[in-house]
N, CA, C and O atoms as a GROMACS GRO file, in nm:
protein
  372
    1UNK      N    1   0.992  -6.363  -1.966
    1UNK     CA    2   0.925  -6.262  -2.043
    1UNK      C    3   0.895  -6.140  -1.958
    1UNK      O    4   0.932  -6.024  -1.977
    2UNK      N    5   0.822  -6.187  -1.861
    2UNK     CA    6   0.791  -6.067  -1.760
    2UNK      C    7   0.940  -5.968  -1.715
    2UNK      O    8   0.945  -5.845  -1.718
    3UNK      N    9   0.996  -6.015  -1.695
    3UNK     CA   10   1.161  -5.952  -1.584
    3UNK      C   11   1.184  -5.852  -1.718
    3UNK      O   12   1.223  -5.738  -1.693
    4UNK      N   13   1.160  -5.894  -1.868
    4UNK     CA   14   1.248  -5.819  -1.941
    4UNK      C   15   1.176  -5.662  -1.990
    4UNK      O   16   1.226  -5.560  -2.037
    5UNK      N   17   1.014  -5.704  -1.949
    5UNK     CA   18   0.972  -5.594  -2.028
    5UNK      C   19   0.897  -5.490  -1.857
    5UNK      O   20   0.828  -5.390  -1.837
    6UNK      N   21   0.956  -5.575  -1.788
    6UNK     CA   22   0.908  -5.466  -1.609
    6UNK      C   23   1.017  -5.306  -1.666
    6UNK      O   24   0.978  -5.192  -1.641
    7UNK      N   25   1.121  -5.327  -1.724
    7UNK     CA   26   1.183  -5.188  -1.775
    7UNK      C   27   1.099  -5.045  -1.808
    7UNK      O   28   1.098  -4.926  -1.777
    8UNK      N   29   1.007  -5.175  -1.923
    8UNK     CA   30   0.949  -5.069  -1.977
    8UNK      C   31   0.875  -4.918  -1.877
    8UNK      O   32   0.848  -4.935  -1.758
    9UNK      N   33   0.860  -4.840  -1.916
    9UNK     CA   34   0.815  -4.719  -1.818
    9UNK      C   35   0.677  -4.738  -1.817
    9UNK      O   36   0.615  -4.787  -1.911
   10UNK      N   37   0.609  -4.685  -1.671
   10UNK     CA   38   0.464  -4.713  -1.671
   10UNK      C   39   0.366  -4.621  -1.632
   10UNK      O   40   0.405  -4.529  -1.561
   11UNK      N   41   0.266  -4.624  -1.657
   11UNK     CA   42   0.198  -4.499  -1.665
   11UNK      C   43   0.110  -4.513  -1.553
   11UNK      O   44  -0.002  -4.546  -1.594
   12UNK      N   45   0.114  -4.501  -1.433
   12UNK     CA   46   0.049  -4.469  -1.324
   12UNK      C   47  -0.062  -4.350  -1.337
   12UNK      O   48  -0.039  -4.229  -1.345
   13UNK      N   49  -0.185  -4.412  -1.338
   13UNK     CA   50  -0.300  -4.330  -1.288
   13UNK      C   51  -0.324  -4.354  -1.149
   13UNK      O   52  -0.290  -4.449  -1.077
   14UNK      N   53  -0.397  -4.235  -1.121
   14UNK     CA   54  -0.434  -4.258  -0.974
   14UNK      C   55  -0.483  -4.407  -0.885
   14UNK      O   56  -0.515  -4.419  -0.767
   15UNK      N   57  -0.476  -4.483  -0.968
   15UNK     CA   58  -0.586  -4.587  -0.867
   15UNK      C   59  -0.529  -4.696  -0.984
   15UNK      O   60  -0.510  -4.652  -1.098
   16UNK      N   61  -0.506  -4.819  -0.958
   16UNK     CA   62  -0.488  -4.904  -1.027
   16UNK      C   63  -0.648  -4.958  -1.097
   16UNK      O   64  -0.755  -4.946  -1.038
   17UNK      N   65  -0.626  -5.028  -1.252
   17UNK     CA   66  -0.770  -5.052  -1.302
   17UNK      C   67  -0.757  -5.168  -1.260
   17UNK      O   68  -0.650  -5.216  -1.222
   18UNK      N   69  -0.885  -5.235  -1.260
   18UNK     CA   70  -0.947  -5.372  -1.197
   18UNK      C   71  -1.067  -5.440  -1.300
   18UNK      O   72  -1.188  -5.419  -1.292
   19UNK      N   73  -1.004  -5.522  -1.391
   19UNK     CA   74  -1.085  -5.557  -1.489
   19UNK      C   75  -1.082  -5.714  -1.477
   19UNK      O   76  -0.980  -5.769  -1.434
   20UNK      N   77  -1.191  -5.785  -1.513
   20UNK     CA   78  -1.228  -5.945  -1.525
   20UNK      C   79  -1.195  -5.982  -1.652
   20UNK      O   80  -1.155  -5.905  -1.739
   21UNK      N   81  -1.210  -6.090  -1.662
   21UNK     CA   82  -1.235  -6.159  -1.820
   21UNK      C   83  -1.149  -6.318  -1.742
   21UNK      O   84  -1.122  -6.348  -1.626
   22UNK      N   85  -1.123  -6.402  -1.906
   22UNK     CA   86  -1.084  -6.525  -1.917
   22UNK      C   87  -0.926  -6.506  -1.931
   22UNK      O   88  -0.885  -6.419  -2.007
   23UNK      N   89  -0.821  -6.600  -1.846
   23UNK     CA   90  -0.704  -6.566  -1.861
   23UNK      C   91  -0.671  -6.661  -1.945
   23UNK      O   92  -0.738  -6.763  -1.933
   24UNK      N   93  -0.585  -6.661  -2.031
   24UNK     CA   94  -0.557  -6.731  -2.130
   24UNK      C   95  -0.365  -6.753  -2.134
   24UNK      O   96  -0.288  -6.658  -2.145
   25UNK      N   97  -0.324  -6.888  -2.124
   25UNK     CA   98  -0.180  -6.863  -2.216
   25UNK      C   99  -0.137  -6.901  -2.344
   25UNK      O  100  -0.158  -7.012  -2.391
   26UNK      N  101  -0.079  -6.815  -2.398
   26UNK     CA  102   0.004  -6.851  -2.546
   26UNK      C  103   0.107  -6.911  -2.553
   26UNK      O  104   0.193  -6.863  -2.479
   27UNK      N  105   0.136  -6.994  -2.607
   27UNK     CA  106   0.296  -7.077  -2.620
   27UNK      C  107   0.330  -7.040  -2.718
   27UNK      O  108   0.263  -7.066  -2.818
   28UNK      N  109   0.426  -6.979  -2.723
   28UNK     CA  110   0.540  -6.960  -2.830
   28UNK      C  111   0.659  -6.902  -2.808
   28UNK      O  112   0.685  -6.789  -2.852
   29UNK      N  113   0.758  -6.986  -2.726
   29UNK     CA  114   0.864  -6.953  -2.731
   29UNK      C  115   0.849  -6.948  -2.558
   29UNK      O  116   0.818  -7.046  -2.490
   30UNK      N  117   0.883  -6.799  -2.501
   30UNK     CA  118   0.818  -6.818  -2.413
   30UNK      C  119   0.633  -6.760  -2.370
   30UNK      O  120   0.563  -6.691  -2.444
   31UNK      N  121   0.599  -6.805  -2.258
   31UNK     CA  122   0.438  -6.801  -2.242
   31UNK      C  123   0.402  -6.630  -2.231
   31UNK      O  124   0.462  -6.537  -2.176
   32UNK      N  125   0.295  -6.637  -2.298
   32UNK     CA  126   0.225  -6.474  -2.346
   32UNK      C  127   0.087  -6.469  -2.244
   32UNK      O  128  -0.002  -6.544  -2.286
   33UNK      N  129   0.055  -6.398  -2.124
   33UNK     CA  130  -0.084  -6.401  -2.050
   33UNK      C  131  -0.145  -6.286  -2.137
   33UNK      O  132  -0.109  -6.180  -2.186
   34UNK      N  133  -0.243  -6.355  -2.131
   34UNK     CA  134  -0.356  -6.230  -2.177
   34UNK      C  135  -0.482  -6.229  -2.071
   34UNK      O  136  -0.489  -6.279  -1.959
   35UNK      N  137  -0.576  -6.155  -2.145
   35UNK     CA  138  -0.702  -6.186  -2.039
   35UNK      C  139  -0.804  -6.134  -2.210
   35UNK      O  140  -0.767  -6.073  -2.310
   36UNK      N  141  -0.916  -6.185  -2.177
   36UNK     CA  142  -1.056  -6.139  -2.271
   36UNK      C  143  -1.153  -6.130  -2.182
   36UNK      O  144  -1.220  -6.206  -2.111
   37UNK      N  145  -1.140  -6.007  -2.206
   37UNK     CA  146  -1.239  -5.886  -2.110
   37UNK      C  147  -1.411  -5.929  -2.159
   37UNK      O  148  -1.444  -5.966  -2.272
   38UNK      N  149  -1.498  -5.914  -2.048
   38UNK     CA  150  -1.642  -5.919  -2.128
   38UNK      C  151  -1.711  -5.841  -2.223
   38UNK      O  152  -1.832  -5.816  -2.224
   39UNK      N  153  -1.607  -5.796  -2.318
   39UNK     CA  154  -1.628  -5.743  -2.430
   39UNK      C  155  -1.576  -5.787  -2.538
   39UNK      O  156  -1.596  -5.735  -2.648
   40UNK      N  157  -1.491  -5.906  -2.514
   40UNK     CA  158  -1.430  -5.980  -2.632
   40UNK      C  159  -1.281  -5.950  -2.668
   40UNK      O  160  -1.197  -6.013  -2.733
   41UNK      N  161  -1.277  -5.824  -2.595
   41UNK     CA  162  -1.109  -5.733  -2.618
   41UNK      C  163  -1.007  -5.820  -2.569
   41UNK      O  164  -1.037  -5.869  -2.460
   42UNK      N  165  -0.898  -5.854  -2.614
   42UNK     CA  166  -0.787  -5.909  -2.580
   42UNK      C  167  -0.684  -5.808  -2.511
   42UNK      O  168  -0.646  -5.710  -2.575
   43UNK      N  169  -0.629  -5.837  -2.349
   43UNK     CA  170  -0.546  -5.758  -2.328
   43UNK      C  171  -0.416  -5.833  -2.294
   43UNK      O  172  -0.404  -5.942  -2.237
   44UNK      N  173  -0.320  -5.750  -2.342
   44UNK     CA  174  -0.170  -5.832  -2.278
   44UNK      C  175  -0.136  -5.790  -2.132
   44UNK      O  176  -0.143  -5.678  -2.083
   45UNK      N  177  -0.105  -5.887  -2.086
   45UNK     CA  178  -0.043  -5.849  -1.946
   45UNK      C  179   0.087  -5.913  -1.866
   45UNK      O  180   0.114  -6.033  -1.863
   46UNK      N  181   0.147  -5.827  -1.812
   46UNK     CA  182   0.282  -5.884  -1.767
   46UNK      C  183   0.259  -5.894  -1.636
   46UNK      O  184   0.203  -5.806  -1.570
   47UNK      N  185   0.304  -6.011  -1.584
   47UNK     CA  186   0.280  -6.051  -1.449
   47UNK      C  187   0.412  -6.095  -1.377
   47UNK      O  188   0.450  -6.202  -1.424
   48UNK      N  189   0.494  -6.046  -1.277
   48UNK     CA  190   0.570  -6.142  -1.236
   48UNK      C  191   0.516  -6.276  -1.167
   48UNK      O  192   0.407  -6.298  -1.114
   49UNK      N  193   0.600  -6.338  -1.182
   49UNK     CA  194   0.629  -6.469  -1.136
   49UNK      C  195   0.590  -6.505  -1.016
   49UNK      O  196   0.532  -6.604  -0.970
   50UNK      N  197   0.634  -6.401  -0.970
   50UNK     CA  198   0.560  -6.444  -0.810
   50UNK      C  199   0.426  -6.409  -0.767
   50UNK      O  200   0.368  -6.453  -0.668
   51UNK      N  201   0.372  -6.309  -0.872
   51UNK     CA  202   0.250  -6.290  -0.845
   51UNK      C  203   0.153  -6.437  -0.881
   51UNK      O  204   0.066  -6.499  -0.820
   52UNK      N  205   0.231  -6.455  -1.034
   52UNK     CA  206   0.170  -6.592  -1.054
   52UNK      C  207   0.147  -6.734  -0.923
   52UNK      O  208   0.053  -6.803  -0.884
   53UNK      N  209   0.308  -6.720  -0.892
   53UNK     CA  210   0.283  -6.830  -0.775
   53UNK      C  211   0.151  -6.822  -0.642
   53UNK      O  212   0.067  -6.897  -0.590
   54UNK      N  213   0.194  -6.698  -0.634
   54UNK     CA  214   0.085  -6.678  -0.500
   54UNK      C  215  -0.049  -6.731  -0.543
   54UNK      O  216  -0.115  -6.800  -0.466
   55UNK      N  217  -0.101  -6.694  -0.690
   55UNK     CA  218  -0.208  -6.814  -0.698
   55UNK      C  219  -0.250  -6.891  -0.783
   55UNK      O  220  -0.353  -6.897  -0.850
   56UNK      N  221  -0.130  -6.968  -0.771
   56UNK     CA  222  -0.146  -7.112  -0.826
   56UNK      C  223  -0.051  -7.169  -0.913
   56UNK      O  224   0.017  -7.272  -0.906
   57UNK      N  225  -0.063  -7.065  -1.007
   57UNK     CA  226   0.080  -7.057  -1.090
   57UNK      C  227  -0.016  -7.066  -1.239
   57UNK      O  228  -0.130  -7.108  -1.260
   58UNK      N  229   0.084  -7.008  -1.325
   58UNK     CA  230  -0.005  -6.990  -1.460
   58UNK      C  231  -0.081  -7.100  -1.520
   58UNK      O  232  -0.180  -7.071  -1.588
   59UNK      N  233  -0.046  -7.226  -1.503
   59UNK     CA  234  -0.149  -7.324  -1.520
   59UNK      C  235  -0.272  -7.354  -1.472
   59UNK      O  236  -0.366  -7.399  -1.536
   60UNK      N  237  -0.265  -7.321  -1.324
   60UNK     CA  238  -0.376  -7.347  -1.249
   60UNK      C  239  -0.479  -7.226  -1.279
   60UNK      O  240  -0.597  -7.244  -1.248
   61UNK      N  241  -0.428  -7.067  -1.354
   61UNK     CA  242  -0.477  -6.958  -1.381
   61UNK      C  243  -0.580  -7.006  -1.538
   61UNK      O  244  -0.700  -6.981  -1.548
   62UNK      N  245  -0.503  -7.070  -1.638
   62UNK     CA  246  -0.558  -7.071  -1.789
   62UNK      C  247  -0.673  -7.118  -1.823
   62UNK      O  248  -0.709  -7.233  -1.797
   63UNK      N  249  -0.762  -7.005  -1.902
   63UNK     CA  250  -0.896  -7.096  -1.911
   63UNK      C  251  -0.980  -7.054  -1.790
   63UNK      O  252  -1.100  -7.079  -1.800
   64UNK      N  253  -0.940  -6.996  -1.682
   64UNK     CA  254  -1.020  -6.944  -1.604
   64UNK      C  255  -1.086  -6.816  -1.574
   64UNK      O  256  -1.016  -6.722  -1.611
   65UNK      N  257  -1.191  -6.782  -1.522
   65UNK     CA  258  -1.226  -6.616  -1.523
   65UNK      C  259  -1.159  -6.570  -1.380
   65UNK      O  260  -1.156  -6.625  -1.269
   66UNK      N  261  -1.105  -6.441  -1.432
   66UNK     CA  262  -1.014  -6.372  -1.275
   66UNK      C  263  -1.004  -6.257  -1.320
   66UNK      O  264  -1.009  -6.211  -1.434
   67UNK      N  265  -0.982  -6.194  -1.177
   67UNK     CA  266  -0.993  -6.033  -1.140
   67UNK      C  267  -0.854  -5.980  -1.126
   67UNK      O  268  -0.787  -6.000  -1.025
   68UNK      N  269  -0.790  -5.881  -1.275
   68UNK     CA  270  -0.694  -5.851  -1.217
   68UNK      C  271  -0.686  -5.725  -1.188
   68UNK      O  272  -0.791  -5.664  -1.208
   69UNK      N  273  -0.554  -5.630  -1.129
   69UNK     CA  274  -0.551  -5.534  -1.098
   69UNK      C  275  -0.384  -5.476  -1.131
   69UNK      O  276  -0.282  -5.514  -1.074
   70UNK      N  277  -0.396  -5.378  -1.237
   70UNK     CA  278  -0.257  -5.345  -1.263
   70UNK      C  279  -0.268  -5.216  -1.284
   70UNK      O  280  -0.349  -5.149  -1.218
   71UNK      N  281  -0.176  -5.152  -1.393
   71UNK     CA  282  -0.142  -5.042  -1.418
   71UNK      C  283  -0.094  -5.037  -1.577
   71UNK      O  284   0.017  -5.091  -1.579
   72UNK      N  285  -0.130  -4.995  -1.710
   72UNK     CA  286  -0.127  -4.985  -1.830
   72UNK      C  287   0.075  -4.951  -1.810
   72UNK      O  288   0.135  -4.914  -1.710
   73UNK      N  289   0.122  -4.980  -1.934
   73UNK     CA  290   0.234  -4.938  -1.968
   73UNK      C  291   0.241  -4.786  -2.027
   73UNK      O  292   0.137  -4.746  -2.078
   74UNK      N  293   0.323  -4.720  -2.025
   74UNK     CA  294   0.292  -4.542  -2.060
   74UNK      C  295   0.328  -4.592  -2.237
   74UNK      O  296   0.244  -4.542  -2.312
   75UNK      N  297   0.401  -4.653  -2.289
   75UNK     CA  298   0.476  -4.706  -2.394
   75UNK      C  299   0.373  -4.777  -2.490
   75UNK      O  300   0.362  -4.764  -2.612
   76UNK      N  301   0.300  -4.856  -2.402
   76UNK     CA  302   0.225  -4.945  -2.471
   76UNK      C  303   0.067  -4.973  -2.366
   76UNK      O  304   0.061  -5.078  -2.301
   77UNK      N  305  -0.043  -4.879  -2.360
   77UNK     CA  306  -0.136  -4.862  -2.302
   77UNK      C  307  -0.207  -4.978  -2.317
   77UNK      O  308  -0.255  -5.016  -2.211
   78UNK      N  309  -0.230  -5.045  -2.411
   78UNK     CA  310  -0.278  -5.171  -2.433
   78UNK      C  311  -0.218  -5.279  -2.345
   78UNK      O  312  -0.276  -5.386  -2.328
   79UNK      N  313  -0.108  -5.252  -2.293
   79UNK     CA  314  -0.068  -5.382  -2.201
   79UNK      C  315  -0.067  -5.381  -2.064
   79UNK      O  316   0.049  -5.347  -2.041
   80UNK      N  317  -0.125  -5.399  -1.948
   80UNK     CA  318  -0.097  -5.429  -1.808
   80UNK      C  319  -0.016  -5.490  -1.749
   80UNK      O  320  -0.006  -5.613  -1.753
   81UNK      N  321   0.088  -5.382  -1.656
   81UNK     CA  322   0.118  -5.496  -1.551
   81UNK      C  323   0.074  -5.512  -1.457
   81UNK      O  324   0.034  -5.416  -1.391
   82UNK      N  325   0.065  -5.622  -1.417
   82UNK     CA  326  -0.046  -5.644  -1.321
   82UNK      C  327   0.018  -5.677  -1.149
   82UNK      O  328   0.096  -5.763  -1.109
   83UNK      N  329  -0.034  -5.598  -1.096
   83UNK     CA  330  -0.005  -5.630  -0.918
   83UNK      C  331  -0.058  -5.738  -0.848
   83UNK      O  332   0.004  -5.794  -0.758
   84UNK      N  333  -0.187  -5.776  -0.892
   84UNK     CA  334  -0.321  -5.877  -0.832
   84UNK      C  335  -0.380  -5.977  -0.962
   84UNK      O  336  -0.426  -5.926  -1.064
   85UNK      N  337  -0.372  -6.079  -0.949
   85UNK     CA  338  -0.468  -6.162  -1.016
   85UNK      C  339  -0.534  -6.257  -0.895
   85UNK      O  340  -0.467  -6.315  -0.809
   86UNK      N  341  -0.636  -6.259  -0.904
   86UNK     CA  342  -0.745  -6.335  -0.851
   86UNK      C  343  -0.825  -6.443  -0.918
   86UNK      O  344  -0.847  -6.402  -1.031
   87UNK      N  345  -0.881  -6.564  -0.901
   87UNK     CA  346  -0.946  -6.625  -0.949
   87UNK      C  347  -1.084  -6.555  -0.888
   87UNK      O  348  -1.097  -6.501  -0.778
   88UNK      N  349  -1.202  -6.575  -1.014
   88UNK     CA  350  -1.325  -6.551  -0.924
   88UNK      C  351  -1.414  -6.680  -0.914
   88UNK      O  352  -1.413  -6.778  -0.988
   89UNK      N  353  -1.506  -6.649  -0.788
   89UNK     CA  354  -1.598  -6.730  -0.785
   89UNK      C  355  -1.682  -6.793  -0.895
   89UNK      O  356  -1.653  -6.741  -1.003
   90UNK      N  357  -1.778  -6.889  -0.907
   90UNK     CA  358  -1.882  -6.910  -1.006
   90UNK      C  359  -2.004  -6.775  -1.007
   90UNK      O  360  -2.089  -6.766  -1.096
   91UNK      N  361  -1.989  -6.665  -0.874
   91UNK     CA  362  -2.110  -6.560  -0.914
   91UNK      C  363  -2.009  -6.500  -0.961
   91UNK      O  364  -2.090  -6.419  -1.006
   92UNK      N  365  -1.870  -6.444  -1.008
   92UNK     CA  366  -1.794  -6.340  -1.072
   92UNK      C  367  -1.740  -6.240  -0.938
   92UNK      O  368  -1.649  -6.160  -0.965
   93UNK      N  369  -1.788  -6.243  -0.809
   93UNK     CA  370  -1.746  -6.154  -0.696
   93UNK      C  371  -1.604  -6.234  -0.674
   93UNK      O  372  -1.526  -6.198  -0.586
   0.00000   0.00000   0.00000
């Protein structure tokens, strides 16, 4: 999923955003990451693969709260790709 939509063009602001919430996966077909921000908002996000591996891999990610850090799509502002996912601690740092 990720490899096909990295095409898409992206809209670089100065500074990559850095938002929390619960990462979640969808099954259908292939796996959909999202995150729900502490506002309830659902965001889509594309992650490569290897970012996934470095920690943990999308299973060990689902259901958990983490810090990611990407860059909106210019196409589709609602979606992130993301450079950094982090798990956070039990204080949220």
């Amino acid at each position: 999923m990720a490899g096909s939509l990295l095409a898409e063009t992206l809209s670089y602001p100065d500074a990559p955003l850095n938002i929390s919430g619960w990462f979640h996966i969808i099954w259908n077909g292939e796996p959909r990451y999202t995150l729900v921000d502490d506002d309830g908002e659902w965001i889509e996000l594309l992650i490569d693969e290897q970012v996934l591996r470095n920690t943990g891999g999308p299973r060990f990610l689902d259901r958990k709260r983490v810090r990611v850090s990407g860059f909106p799509l210019e196409t589709r502002p609602e979606v992130i790709q993301v450079i950094t996912i982090n798990p956070e601690d039990k204080r949220g740092e």
